[in-house]
Each structure stands twice: as structure tokens, then as C-alpha cells.
ZAMARGU-4260 file (C-alpha; in steps of 0.2 Angstrom, whole numbers, plus 5000, padded with zeros to 4 digits):
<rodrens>
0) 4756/5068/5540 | 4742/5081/5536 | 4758/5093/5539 | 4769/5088/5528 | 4755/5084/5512
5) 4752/5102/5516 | 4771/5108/5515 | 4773/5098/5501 | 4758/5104/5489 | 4764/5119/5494
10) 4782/5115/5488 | 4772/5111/5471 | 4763/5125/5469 | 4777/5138/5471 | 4790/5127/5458
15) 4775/5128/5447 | 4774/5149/5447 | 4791/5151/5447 | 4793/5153/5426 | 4777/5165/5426
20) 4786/5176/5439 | 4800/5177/5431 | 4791/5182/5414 | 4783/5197/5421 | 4795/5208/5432
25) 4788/5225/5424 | 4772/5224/5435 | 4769/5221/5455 | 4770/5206/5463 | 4760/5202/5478
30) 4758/5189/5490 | 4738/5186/5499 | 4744/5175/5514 | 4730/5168/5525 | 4733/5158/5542
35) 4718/5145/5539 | 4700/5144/5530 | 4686/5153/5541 | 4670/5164/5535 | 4680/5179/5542
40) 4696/5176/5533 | 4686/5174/5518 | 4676/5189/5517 | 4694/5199/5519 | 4703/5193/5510
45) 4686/5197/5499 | 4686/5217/5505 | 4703/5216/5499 | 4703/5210/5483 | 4685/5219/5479
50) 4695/5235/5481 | 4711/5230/5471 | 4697/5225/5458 | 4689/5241/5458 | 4706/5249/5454
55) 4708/5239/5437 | 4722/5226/5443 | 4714/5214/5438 | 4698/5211/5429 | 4684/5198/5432
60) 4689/5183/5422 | 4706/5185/5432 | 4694/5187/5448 | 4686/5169/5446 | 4705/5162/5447
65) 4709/5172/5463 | 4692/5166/5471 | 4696/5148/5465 | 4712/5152/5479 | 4724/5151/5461
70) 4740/5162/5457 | 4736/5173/5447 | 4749/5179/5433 | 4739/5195/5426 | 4742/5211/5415
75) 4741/5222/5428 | 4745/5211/5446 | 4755/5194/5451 | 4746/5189/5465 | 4754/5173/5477
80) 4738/5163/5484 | 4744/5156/5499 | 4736/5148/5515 | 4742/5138/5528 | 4729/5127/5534
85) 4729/5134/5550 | 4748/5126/5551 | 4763/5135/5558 | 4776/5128/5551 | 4769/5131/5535
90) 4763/5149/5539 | 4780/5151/5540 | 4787/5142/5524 | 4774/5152/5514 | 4780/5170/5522
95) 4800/5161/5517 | 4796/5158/5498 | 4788/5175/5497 | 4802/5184/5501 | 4815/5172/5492
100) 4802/5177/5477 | 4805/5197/5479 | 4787/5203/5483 | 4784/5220/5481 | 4770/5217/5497
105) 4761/5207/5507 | 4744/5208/5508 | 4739/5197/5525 | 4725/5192/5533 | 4728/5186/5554
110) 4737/5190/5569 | 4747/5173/5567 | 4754/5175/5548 | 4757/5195/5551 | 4770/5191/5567
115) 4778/5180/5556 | 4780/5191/5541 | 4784/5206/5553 | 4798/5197/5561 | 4805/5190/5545
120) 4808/5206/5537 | 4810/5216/5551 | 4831/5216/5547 | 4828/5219/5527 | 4835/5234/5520
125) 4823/5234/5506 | 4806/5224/5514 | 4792/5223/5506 | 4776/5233/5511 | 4764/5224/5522
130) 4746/5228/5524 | 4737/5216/5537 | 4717/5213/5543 | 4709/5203/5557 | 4724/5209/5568
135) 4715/5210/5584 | 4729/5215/5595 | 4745/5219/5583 | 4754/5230/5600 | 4752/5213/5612
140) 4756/5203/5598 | 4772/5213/5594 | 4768/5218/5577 | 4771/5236/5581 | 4769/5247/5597
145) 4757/5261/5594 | 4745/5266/5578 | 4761/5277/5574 | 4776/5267/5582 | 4777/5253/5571
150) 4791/5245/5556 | 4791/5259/5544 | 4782/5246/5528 | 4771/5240/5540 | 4751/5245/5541
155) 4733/5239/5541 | 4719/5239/5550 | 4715/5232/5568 | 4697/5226/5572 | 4690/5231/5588
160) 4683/5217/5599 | 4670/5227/5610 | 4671/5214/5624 | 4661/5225/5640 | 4646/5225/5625
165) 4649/5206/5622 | 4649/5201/5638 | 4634/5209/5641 | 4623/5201/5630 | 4624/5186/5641
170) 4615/5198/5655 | 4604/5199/5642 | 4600/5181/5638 | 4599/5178/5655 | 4598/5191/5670
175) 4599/5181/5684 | 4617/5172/5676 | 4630/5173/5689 | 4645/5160/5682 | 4650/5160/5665
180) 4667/5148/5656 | 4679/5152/5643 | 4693/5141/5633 | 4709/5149/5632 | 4724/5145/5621
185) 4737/5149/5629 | 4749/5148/5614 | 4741/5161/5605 | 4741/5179/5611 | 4725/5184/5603
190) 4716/5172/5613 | 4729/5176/5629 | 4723/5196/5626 | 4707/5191/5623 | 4703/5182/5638
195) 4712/5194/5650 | 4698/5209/5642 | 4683/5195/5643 | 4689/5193/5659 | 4689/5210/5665
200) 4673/5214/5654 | 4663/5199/5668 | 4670/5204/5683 | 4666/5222/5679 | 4648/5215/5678
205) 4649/5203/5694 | 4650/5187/5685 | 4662/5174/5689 | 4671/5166/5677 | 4678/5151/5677
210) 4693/5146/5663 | 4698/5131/5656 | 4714/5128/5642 | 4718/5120/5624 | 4733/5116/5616
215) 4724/5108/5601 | 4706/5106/5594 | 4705/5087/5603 | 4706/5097/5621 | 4691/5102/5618
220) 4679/5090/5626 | 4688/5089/5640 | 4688/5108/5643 | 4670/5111/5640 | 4666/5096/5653
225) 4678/5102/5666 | 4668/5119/5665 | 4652/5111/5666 | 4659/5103/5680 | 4662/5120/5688
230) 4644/5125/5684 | 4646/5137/5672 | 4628/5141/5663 | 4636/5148/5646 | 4652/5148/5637
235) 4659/5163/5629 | 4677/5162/5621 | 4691/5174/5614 | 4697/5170/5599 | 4710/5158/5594
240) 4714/5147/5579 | 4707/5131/5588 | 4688/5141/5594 | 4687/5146/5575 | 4691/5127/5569
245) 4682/5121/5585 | 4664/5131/5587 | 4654/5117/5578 | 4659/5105/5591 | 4658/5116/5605
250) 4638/5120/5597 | 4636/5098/5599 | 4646/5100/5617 | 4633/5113/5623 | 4618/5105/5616
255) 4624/5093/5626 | 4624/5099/5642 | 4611/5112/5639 | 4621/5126/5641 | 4621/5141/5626
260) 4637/5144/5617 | 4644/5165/5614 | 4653/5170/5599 | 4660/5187/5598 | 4659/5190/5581
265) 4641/5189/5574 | 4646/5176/5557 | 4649/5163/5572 | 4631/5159/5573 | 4634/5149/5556
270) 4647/5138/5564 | 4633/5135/5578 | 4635/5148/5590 | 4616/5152/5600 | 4622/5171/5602
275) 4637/5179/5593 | 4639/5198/5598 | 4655/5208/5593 | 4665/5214/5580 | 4654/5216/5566
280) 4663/5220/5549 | 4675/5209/5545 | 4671/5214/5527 | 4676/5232/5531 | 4692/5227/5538
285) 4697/5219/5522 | 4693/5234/5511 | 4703/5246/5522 | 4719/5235/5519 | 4714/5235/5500
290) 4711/5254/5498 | 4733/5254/5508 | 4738/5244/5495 | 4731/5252/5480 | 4736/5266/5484
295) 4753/5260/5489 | 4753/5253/5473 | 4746/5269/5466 | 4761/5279/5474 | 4749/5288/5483
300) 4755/5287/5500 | 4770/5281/5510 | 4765/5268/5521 | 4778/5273/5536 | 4766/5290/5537
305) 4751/5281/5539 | 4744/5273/5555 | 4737/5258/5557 | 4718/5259/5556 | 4705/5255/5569
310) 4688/5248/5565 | 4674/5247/5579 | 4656/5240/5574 | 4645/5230/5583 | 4633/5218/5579
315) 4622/5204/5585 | 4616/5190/5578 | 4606/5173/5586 | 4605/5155/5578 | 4588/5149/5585
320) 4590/5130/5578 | 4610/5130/5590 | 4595/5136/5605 | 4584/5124/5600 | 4594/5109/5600
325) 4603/5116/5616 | 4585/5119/5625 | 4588/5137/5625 | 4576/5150/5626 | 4580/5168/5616
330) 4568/5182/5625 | 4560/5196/5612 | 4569/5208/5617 | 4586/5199/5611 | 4578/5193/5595
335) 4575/5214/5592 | 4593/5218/5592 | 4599/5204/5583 | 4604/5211/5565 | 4600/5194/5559
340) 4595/5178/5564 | 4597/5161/5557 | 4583/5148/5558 | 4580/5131/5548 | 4596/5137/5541
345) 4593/5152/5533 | 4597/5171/5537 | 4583/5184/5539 | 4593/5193/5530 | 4601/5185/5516
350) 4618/5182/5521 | 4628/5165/5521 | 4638/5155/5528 | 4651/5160/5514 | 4647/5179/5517
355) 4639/5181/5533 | 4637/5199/5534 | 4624/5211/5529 | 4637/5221/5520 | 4648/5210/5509
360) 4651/5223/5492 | 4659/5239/5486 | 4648/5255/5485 | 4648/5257/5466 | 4656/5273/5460
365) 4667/5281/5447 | 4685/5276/5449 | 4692/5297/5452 | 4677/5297/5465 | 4683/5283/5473
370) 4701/5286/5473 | 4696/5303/5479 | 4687/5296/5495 | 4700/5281/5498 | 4715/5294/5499
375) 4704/5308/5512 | 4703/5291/5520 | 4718/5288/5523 | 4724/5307/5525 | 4715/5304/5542
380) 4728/5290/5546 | 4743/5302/5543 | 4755/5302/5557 | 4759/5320/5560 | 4773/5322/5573
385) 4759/5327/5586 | 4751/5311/5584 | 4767/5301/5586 | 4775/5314/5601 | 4758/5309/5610
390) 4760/5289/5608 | 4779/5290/5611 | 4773/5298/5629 | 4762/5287/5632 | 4773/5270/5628
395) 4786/5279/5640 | 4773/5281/5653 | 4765/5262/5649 | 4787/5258/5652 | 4790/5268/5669
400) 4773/5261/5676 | 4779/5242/5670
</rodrens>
């Protein structure tokens, strides 16, 4: 049921816009395409649009309709607002209608909505640009093979989850911890990747790990019990669709049983995480996929010559009411790296569960400033022939070894 309500005022929404497409071919028309509604894919698809912004394509009046997740028809920019409710066949209709539509580019936010789109327009003749974020593994996932050996309109950035580090912090919560679980979702080849690295990233540190599956959000229970079962003393997950929808029950699962929940991105602490430890700028990943697009838009570059980006930054952050109602202690020495902490609900630092970073805004600067450091940027993407000699070698390697 929930599926076809969302297929259907999505049916809605796009007879709606047609007219106002058609009334403004002389400017670009993009479509922002999210998988679901996270803090992550939110302060993305933020980064993003805080660049565009910044370049004059559109202005604030036309912000507040774009933050409201409306279309907006503008003088400069026709931006499609989709999201699929964390949906596939959805995900999927969305990607269909832009294209039927003639978008100039895709700005998309997800591993999920990028493979779709990729595949979609991987036979076009003409396809429209796309720039993707929060792609945590886009060569396992298929979306291209190397930063360099990749669909001639497809770029963006791919966030580095720093799993060794993660891992880690669980040594650091608890020295003497010898077994810890994970819930993987097979389905999804984020979480697939991501549990193979966390995996490794344990043994590596002589901790046994002990797995359990999902296919949807109501296998959760069952999985986190089984691994209590198995005498697992913390949970740490890779991500997936169904852990992003699911932390706040796993945080009343684990209080349950007494055991402290790990995120590996630090905004998991507002969904109820204990510790989240990772990959800290989603923000960031956002902005680089904005500062593609405008100068796509701009003519400033051609995407096929620029790499796909890779962002590393890592962060800590501690929720000390998820330990207290788990019966968890934090040591000092935790606490100190934390880079915020949440307690009674509130940040030490200021940021919120609708923008949990520290870092959630543009540097102000003069727009030929800017444009100026965005395009030396992205000079340091260029795929020379070296750089794409080298990954062709090493793909032939990675083949002849498989």
C-alpha cells in the first residue's frame, strides 16, 4: 500500500510540472534525486544546493521552495525534487520520468539511486550528466571501475569510510572486548562491502565477529537477539538502507540487553547510537558534487576528464543518554576525542539532529574568488593519461589475479 501512495503522488507531482518545463527550455533543467530521508542525505543534498546558490542559480526566496523538497521553476535553474521513500521501485520511476523529461543532469545523492540512473543511461547517445554523493563504494557497486575508468557523463564524490579506525573505537570503549555482531543486508552492496572491510578491520584486531542478516527493517529484532544469543558485547553495522531507517530501534534493542550500539558515521548518535566513529563530512561530500555541477553548468569543465573525488575525514561523536539507558559507561579518554557529544539532548557543540555536523555552511567569498578555488579544485581531479594508464594497469592486474 505505502508503495503505490508513493508511486502515485509521485505520478502527481510530475503531471503537475510538466506545463512549467515546457514554458522554460532556454535555462537547465536538473533533477536532485534522493533514495530516502536521512540527516546524511539531507545535509548533501544541502552541500549541493549551498553551492549552486552561491553561484546565483537561484536565489533565496526560490531556496525556501527547494528546502520545503518543492520543484522549482526559476530564472536561472529547473530543479526536479524527487525522493523515493527509501522505495525501489520508485527509485526507479523517478530516474524513468527524468529522463522521459530531458534533463540536462542529475544531481544524486546514494549508492542505490546512482546505480539506477547509471544503468539507465548507460546506452543513451546524448545522457544527461550525472554528479553523485554518499557513494560509498561506486567500483563494487558497478557505477564505474576506477576514479578515471568510468561512463564518460558520470562523476561525483565518494566518501571514505575509515573502517580499521572505526573498529577501533570499540578497543577503546572497552579494552578487554573480544566478540563484537553486525547486521548485514545482503541485498544492498554497500552494506555487502561494508561488512566484508568491518570484517577484516576486527579480525585484524583479534576480535571475533559474529554476523547476522536483514531483508527488511522488521528482521531486526530477531537479528540483534540471535547475536546477543552468540554473546556479542557491542554492535557495529555497515551501512544500509534498513540500519539508517533502523538505528533508533536497534538504540531500544541494545538498551535492552545492555550492550552499546556503533555508528560509523558520527550524525548516528542522534538516531541513538552510544558511539559513532567514521566518516565525518557528509556536508563536504555534498559541496564537491555542487561545485561539478556548476561548473558543468558553467562550461568550465568536461566531466568525462574529471575523476571521481575522494573524501576522508574522521570524526567521533558519543550520545551519553543512548549509554545511559543502555547502562554503559564512556571512559574520559573517549569523551576527549569525541568532536561532540550529545547529552539531555543537546550537542556540545551546536549541531542538530537536522544538521549534525560542526560544519554545515559555505566559507563566504566573492563569487570570481570562489570560482577561482572550485575550478583549481577540480584541476586536481583531471584525468591525465598517466592517471588513467596507471588504473587501466591496475584493473588488468585486479582481472588476471581474479
Amino acid at each position: 500500500m505505502v508503495t503505490r501512495i508513493l508511486i502515485g503522488l509521485l505520478a502527481v507531482a510530475l503531471l503537475v510540472a510538466a506545463p512549467a518545463l515546457a514554458q522554460a527550455d532556454d535555462i537547465p533543467t536538473i533533477a536532485m534525486m534522493n533514495f530516502g530521508y536521512s540527516a546524511g542525505q539531507t545535509l548533501a543534498t544541502k552541500g549541493a544546493f549551498d553551492v549552486l546558490q552561491a553561484y546565483g542559480y537561484f536565489n533565496e526566496e526560490e531556496r525556501v521552495l527547494l528546502d520545503e523538497g518543492e520543484d522549482l521553476f526559476g530564472e536561472n535553474i529547473n530543479v526536479l525534487w524527487r525522493n523515493a521513500g527509501s522505495d525501489t521501485p520508485t527509485a526507479n520511476l523517478m530516474v524513468e520520468d527524468a529522463i522521459d523529461r530531458g534533463v540536462d543532469a542529475m544531481l544524486i545523492v546514494t549508492t542505490q539511486v546512482t546505480q539506477i540512473a547509471v544503468n539507465a543511461t548507460s546506452d543513451m547517445d546524448a545522457p544527461p550528466a550525472i554528479m553523485f554523493s554518499l557513494v560509498g563504494s561506486p567500483y563494487f557497486a558497478g557505477i564505474a571501475d576506477a576514479p578515471c575508468i568510468k561512463p564518460a557523463h558520470v562523476g561525483g564524490s565518494q566518501y571514505h569510510l575509515p573502517y580499521a579506525e572505526s573498529v577501533a573505537v570499540t578497543q577503546l570503549w572497552n579494552p578487554d572486548i573480544k566478540v563484537i555482531g553486525m547486521i548485514v543486508a545482503p541485498g544492498e552492496p554497500i552494506s555487502v562491502s561494508g561488512a566484508r572491510s568491518l570484517q577484516q578491520a576486527a579480525e585484524d584486531l583479534g576480535l571475533t565477529v559474529e554476523v547476522a542478516t536483514v531483508v527488511t527493517l522488521s528482521d531486526l529484532n530477531l537479528a540483534t537477539e540471535a547475536l546477543v544469543n552468540l554473546g556479542v558485547e557491542a554492535l557495529i553495522n555497515p551501512i544500509s538502507s534498513i540500519i539508517l531507517s533502523g538505528t533508533t530501534l536497534l538504540q531500544s534493542l541494545t538498551a535492552e540487553y545492555g550492550i552499546p550500539l556503533f555508528g560509523i558515521f558520527p550524525y548516528h548518535v542522534y538516531n541513538g547510537a552510544t558511539v559513532a566513529a567514521g566518516f565525518n563530512n557528509v556536508y563536504g561530500e555534498g559541496t564537491v558534487q555542487g561545485r561539478m555541477m556548476a561548473a558543468h553548468l558553467n562550461g568550465d569543465i568536461d566531466i568525462s576528464e574529471i575523476s571521481i573525488n575522494r573524501t576522508e575525514d574522521f570524526g567521533i561523536a558519543i550520545n551519553l543518554d543512548s549509554a545511559k539507558a543502555q547502562g554503559v559507561d564512556i571512559s574520559d579518554e573517549l569523551l576527549a576525542m569525541a568532536d561532540f557529544v550529545i547529552e539531555d539532548g543537546v550537542s556540545s557543540t551546536g549541531a542538530t539532529r537536522e544538521l549534525p555536523e560542526v560544519v554545515t555552511t559555505l566559507p563566504d567569498m566573492p563569487i570570481e574568488e570562489r570560482r577561482a578555488a572550485d575550478l583549481a579544485f577540480l584541476e586536481t581531479l583531471r584525468c591525465t593519461p598517466e592517471f588513467i594508464a596507471e588504473q587501466r594497469a591496475e584493473l588488468e592486474d585486479t582481472w588476471a589475479e581474479d
